[in-house]
N, C-alpha and C positions, 0 to 999 in steps of 0.2 A: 650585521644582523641578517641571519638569512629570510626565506621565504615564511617560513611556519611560523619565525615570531613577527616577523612582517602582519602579517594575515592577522594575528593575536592581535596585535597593539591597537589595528581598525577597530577593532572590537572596544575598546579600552582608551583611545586616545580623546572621547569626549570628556570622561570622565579625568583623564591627567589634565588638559589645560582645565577644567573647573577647578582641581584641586592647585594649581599655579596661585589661579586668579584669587583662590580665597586666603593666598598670603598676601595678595598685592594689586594692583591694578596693575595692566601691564598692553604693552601694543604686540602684534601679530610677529613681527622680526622678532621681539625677546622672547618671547614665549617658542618660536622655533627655535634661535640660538640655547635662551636654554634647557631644548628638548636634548638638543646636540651634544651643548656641555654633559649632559647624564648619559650620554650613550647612543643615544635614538640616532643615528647618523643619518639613514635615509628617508627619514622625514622631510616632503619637500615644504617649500613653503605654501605651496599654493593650495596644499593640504591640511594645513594651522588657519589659514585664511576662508575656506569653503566652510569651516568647522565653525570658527570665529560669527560666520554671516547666520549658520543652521543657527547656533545656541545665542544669536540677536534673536530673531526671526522668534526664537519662541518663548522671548523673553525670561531668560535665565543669567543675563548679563545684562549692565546698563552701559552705553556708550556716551564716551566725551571727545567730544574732536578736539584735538591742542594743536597748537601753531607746532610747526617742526620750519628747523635752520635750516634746509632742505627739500623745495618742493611742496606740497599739498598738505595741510593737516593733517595729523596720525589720531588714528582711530585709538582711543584708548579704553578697553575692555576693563569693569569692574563685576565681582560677582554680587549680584542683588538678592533680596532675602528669597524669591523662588529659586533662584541657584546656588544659595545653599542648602536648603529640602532638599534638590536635586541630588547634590552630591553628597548630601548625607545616606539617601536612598543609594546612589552607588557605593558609598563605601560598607554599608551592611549589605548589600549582592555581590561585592568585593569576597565581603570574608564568610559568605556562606559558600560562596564557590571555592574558595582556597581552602575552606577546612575539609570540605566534599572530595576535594582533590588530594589534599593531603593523605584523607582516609586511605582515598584509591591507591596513592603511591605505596603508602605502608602494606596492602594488601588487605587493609581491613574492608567490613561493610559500612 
């Protein structure tokens, strides 16, 4: 990925892990692994994780702590009914900016 979609995605990556999280509950490593698996390579982790604390913090996710085989209980991220509002309100400023964009590209107004 270079720099420009880099820069994009900050814009847009709250909005991807909501839409993650409202197929599934899921902890901070899957939800980066499966940023990776789609592409996103230079997503660090510790940038899923600041993201994860923002959209607790303003309650748009509920958390479960589960025993993990491994060290500390894992935090595990579900999205609650204000975060689906949320991410419904992002996917209609989704597709009012791609169809705006769209225009643009064709050349139209």
């Amino acid at each position: 990925m270079g720099k420009q979609a880099t820069e994009m995605l900050k814009g847009i990556l709250e909005g991807i892990v909501l839409a993650i999280l409202s197929g599934r509950p899921a902890y901070g490593y899957e939800i980066t692994a499966w940023l990776r698996d789609q592409g996103f390579s230079d997503i660090a982790e510790g940038t899923v994780y600041a993201l994860l604390v923002r959209v607790e913090r303003r309650g748009l996710v509920d958390v479960e702590k589960v025993p993990s085989e491994k060290g500390p209980p894992r935090k595990v991220y579900s999205l609650n009914s204000q975060g689906r509002a949320y991410l419904e309100e992002f996917w209609r400023t989704w597709s009012f900016l791609t169809e705006r964009l769209e225009q643009l590209r064709e050349g139209g107004e």
